[in-house]
Residue, then its C-alpha position, 0 to 999 in steps of 0.5 A: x171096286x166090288x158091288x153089294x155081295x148076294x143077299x146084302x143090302x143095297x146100300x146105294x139105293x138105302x137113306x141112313x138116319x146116321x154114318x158110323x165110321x171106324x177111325x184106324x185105317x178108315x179116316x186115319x192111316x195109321x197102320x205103320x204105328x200100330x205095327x210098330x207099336x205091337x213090335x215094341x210091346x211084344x219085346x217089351x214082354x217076351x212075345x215072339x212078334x210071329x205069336x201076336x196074331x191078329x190085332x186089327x180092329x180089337x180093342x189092345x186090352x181084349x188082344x193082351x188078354x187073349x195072348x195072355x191065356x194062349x201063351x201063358x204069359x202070367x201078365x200084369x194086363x194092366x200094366x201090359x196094357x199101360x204101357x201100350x197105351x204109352x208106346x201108341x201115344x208116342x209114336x204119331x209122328x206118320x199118322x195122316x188122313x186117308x183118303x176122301x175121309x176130310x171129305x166124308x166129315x166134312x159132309x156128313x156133320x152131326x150125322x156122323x160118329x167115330x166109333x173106334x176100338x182105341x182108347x179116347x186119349x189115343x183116338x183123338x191124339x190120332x184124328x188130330x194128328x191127322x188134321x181131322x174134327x173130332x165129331x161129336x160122338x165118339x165112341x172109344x175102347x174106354x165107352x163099352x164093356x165089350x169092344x169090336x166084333x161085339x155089337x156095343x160099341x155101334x150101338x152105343x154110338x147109335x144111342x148117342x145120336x138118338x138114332x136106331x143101329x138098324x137104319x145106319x151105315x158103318x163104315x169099317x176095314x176089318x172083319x172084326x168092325x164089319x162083325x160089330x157093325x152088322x151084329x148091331x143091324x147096321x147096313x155095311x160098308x167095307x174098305x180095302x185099307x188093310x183086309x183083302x176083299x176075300x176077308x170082308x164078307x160081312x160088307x154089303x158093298x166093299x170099296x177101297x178106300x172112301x174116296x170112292x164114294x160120296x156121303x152127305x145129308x139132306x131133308x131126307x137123311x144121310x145118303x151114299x152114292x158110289x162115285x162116277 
């Protein structure tokens, strides 16, 4: 476990007005099903699997675009981008909750949201094959103009819950997410889910996963504690 990096904040001794969470490898472990769901849409279209680059924690549309212009692919990007959607929505059969997530929606209630850069069909089709509550607010792919590292999506998650970004907590595991996450004034929280701790230099604390520390509410607001 690492403590906050110099000049973050100190996010333990912080009171939050709400907890923003990433959903893919944050509350839901699902990265086995996105790898193979990018195997199979990069031999679906001719992409050599060493050219996808990174697509973790992007919305799928902002990827295909990219890969698009790089390789010259000359795409019909909505239907590429369909026919992802159909291949994720198919492959949920080893999606499960990661740890101290049930736990950390459970204790936070209606200070939470979920902002995630899925579309909404597949968000939910994850959190409830992983036996998680859709939470109120639920911030998708489909919500925002520009997803993650863009600021949008925390901020419109924020807005939802009548709240200001700058007194909330995101909790992500990808550079992109942290980018977001703090573009939007939010204080941090990295995990080691999927990224190493050297790439989460956005965090002001970085753990491994959240059942490291404990989330809750009360009369003063949200809190985080590092466990014993």
């Amino acid at each position: 476990m690492s403590g906050p990096a110099p000049g973050r904040r100190q996010v333990t001794a912080e009171r939050f007005q709400a907890v923003l969470l990433d959903s893919d490898s944050t509350l839901v472990d699902s990265a086995a099903a996105v790898r193979r769901s990018w195997e199979a849409w990069a031999r679906r279209f001719g992409v050599p699997a060493g050219r996808l680059g990174e697509t973790h924690g992007m919305p799928s549309g902002q990827t295909i675009a990219r890969l698009d212009r790089e390789l010259d692919l000359g795409l019909d990007l909505e239907l590429a981008g369909a026919v992802f959607d159909e291949i994720e929505l198919g492959d949920l059969g080893d999606v499960e909750a990661l740890p101290g997530a049930v736990d950390a929606l459970g204790a936070l209630g209606d200070r939470a949201a979920v902002v995630t850069s899925a579309d909404r069909a597949l968000a939910s089709a994850r959190l409830r094959a992983a036996g998680l509550p859709e939470p109120a607010v639920l911030v998708c792919a489909d919500d925002v103009e520009r997803g993650k590292p863009d600021p949008a999506p925390y901020r419109e998650a924020a807005a939802r819950l009548g709240v200001d970004p700058a007194c909330c907590l995101v909790v992500e595991d990808s550079p992109a997410g942290l980018r977001s996450g703090r573009a939007a004034g939010a204080a941090t929280l990295g995990l080691l889910t999927t990224t190493p701790r050297g790439q989460l230099g956005e965090a002001d604390l970085v753990v491994p996963d959240l059942s490291w520390v404990r989330l809750g509410v009360d009369s003063e607001g949200a809190w985080l504690a590092l466990r014993a």
